[in-house]
C-alpha positions as CSV (number, residue, x, y, z in Angstrom):
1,X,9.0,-0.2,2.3
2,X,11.1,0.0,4.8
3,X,10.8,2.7,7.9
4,X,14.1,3.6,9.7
5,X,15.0,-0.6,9.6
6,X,15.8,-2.6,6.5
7,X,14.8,-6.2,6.6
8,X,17.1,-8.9,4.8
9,X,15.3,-11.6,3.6
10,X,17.2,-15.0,2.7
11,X,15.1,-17.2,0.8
12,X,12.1,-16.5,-1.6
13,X,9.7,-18.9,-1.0
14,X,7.6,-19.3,2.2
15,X,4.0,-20.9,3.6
16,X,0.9,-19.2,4.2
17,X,-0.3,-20.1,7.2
18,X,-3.6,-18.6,8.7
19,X,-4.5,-17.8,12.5
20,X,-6.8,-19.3,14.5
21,X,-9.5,-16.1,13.8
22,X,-11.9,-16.8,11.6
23,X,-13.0,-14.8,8.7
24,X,-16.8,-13.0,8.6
25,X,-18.7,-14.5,6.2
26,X,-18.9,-12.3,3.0
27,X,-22.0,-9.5,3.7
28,X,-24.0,-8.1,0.8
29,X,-22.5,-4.6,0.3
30,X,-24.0,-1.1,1.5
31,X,-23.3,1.9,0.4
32,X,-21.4,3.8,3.0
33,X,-22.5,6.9,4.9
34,X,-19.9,9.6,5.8
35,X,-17.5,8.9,8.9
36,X,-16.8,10.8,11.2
37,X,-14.0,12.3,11.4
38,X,-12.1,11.6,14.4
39,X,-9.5,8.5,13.9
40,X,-10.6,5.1,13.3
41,X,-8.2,2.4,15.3
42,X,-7.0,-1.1,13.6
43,X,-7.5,-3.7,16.2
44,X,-4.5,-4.9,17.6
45,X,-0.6,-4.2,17.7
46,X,1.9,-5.5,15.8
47,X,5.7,-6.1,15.2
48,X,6.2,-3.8,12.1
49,X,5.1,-0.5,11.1
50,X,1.7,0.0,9.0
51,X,2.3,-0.2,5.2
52,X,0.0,0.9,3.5
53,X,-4.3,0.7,3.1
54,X,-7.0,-0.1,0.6
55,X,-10.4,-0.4,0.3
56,X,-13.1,-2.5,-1.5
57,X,-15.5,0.5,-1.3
58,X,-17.1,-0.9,2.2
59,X,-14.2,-2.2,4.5
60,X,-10.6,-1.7,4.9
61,X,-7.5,-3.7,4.4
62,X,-4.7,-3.0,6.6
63,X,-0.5,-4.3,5.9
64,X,1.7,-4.4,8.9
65,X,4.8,-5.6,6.9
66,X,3.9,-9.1,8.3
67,X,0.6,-9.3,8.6
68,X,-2.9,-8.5,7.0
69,X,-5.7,-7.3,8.3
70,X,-9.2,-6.7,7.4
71,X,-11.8,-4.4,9.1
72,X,-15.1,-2.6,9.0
73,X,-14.5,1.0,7.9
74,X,-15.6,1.9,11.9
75,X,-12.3,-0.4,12.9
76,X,-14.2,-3.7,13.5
77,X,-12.0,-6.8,13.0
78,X,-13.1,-9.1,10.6
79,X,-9.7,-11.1,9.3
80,X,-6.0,-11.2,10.0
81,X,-3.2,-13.5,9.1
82,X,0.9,-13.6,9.3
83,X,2.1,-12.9,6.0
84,X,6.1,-12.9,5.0
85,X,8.0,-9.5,5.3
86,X,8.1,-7.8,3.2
87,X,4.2,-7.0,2.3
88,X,3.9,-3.4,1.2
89,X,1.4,-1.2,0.2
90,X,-1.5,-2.7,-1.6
91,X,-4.7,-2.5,-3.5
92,X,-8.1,-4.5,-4.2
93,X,-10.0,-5.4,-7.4
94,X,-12.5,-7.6,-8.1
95,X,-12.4,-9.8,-5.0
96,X,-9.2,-10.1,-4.7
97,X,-6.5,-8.0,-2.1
98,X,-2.8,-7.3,-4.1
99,X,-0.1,-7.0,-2.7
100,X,3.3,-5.4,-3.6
101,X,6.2,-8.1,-1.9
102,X,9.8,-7.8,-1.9
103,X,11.5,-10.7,-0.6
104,X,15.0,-9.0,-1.2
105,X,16.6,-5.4,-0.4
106,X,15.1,-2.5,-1.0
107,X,16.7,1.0,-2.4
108,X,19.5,-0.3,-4.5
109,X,21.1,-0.8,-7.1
110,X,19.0,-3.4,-9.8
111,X,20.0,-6.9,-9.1
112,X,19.1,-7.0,-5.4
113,X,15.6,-7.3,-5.3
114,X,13.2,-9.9,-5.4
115,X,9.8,-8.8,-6.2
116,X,6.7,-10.3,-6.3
117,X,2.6,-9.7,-6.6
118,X,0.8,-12.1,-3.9
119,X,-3.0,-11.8,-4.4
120,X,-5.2,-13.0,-1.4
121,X,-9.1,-13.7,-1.3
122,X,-10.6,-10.8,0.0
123,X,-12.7,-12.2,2.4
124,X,-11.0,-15.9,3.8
125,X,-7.2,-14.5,2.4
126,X,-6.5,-17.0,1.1
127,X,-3.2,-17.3,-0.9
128,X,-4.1,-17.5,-4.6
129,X,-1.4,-16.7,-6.8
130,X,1.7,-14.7,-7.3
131,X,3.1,-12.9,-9.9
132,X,6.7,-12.1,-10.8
133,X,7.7,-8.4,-11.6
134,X,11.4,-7.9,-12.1
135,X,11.5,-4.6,-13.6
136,X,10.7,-3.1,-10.5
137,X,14.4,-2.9,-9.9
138,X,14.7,-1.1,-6.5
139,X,12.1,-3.1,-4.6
140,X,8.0,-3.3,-5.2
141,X,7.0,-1.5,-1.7
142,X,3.4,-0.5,-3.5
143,X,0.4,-0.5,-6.0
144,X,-2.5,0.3,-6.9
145,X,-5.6,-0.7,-9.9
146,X,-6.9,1.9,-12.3
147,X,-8.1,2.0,-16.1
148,X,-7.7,-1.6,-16.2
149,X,-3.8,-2.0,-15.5
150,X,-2.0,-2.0,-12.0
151,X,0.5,0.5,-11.3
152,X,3.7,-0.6,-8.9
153,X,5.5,1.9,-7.0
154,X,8.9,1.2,-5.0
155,X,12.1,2.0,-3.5
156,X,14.8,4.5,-4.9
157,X,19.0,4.3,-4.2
158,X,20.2,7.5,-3.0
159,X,21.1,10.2,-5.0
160,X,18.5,9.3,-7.6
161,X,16.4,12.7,-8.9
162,X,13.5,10.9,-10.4
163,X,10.6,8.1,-9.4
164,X,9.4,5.4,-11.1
165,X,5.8,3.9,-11.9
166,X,5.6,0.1,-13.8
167,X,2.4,-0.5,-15.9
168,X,1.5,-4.0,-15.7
169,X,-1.5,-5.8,-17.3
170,X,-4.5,-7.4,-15.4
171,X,-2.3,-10.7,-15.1
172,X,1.4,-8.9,-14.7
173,X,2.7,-8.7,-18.0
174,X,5.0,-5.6,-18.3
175,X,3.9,-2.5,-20.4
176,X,5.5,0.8,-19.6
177,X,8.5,2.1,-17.1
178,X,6.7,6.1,-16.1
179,X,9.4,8.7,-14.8
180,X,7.7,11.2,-12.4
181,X,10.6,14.5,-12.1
182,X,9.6,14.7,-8.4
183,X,13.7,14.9,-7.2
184,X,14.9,12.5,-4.8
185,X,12.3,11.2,-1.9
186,X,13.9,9.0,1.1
187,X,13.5,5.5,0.0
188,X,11.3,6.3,-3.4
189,X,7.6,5.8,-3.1
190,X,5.7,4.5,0.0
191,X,2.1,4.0,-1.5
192,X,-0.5,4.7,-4.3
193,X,-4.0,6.3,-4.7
194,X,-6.1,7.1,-7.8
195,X,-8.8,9.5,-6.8
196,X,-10.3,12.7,-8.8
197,X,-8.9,12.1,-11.7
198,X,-5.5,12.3,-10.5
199,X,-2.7,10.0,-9.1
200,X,-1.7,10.4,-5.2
201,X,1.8,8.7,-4.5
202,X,3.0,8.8,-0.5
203,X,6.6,9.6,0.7
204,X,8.9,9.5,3.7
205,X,10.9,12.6,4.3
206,X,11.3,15.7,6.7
207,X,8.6,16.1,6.6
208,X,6.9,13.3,4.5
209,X,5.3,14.7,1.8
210,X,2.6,13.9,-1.4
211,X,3.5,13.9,-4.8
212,X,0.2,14.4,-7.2
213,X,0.5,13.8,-10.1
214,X,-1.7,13.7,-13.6
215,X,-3.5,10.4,-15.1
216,X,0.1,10.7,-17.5
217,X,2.4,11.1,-14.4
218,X,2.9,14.6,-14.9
219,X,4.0,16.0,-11.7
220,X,1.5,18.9,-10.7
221,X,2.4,19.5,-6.8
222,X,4.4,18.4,-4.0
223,X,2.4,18.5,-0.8
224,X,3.7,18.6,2.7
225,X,0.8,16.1,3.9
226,X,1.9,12.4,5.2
227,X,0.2,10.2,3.3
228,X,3.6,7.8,3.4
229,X,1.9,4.5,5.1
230,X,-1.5,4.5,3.6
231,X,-3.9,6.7,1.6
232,X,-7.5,5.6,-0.2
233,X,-10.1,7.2,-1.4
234,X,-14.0,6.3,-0.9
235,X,-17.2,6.7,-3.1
236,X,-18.6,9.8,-1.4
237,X,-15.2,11.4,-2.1
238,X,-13.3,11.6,1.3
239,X,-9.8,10.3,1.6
240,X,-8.7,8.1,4.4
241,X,-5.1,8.8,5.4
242,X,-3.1,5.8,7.2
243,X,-1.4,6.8,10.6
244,X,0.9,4.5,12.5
245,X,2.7,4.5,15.5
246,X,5.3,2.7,17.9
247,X,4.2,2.0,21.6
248,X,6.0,-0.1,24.2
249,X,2.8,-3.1,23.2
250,X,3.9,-3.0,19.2
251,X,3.1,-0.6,16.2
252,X,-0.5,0.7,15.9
253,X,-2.6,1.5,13.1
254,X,-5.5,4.2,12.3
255,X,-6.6,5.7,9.4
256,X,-7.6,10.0,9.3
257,X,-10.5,11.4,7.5
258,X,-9.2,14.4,4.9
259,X,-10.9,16.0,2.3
260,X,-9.4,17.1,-1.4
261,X,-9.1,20.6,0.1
262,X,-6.5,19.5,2.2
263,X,-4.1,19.0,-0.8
264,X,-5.0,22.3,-2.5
């Protein structure tokens, strides 16, 4: 969503085109060893601030608003394209990277959004397919896959006391509106993580904080730890927070090694 800008978009229908950089071909996949824990940098800068991250288990996949970006968990560059602004946070299943896209305003009242689900290749991102999802009715700025059904997170009007979670099925058909009492959070809900049995939802703020929540969206803490423009969770446990900042060259991009004792 959004980060101290708002972006009006005026149509709702665009081209993919890729950049010159060619994909890796697709690798077996290794099981991954622990990182360290100093920072691991994204390649490159870029016009907007990071959105959000997610992870196939092995590599990393990176959205800059207007651009993917896909890289070894160590920060090697192995894709990147220009994608249409507004990409959010987003998630990966089965091959396939998701995106939460709002091509209309964010953090108002329904009728002014324009939300959609682009799903990429995970390897070549490719454009696949794209899936409507109106109910999201303050903008779609973020998901994530769990249990067999995607859960889209989004924006929030001011003055609102309460966040909202959609349940959609594997191929976007609506199920369930969750309300998650977490009182209001600047501009709703930034990004999405399932990990140890417990939901992990990122928000802006002063300071930014972490709402965790049950598998039923019962709101068990609010943490005071940013997790606002990216947050995944690997096999051996560890969580990878997303970090972005601005420079004179363009917005940057790293993500920060923590541990589920940082949220106790």
């Amino acid at each position: 969503m959004n980060y101290k800008m708002r972006y009006s978009i005026q149509h709702s229908t665009f081209n993919i085109q890729h950049s010159a950089f060619s994909p890796s071909p697709r690798a077996p996949k290794k099981p991954l060893a622990m990182s360290s824990s100093s920072p691991v940098t994204c390649p490159g800068f870029y016009r907007h601030h990071l959105q959000g991250i997610a992870t196939d288990g092995v590599d990393v996949f990176w959205c800059f608003t207007s651009v993917l970006v896909k890289t070894t968990l160590d920060g090697r560059l192995l894709n990147k394209i220009p994608v249409a602004t507004h990409h959010g946070d987003l998630c990966w299943h089965d091959g396939k990277v998701y995106v939460a896209v709002n091509l209309g305003k964010f953090n108002q009242e329904p009728g002014q959004a324009h939300n959609w689900i682009f799903v990429y290749d995970d390897t070549s991102f490719d454009f696949l397919e794209k899936y409507h999802v109106p109910e999201v009715v303050h903008g779609a700025g973020g998901m994530e896959w769990y249990d067999g059904v995607f859960q889209v997170i989004g924006g929030l009007p001011v003055g609102y006391q309460e966040n909202y979670v959609y349940t959609y099925s594997p191929t976007f058909v609506f199920q369930e509106r969750h309300v998650i009492p977490s009182g209001y959070t600047k501009l709703g809900i930034q990004t999405a993580c399932h990990a140890h049995d417990r939901w992990w939802f990122g928000c802006y703020g002063d300071p930014d904080v972490t709402l965790q929540t049950d598998n039923n969206f019962n709101l068990l803490a609010i943490h005071k730890i940013s997790t606002s423009v990216g947050i995944i969770c690997l096999p051996d446990g560890s969580f990878r927070l997303g970090r972005s900042a601005k420079t004179p060259s363009g917005f940057t991009g790293a993500i920060q090694t923590a541990s589920l004792n940082d949220f106790q």
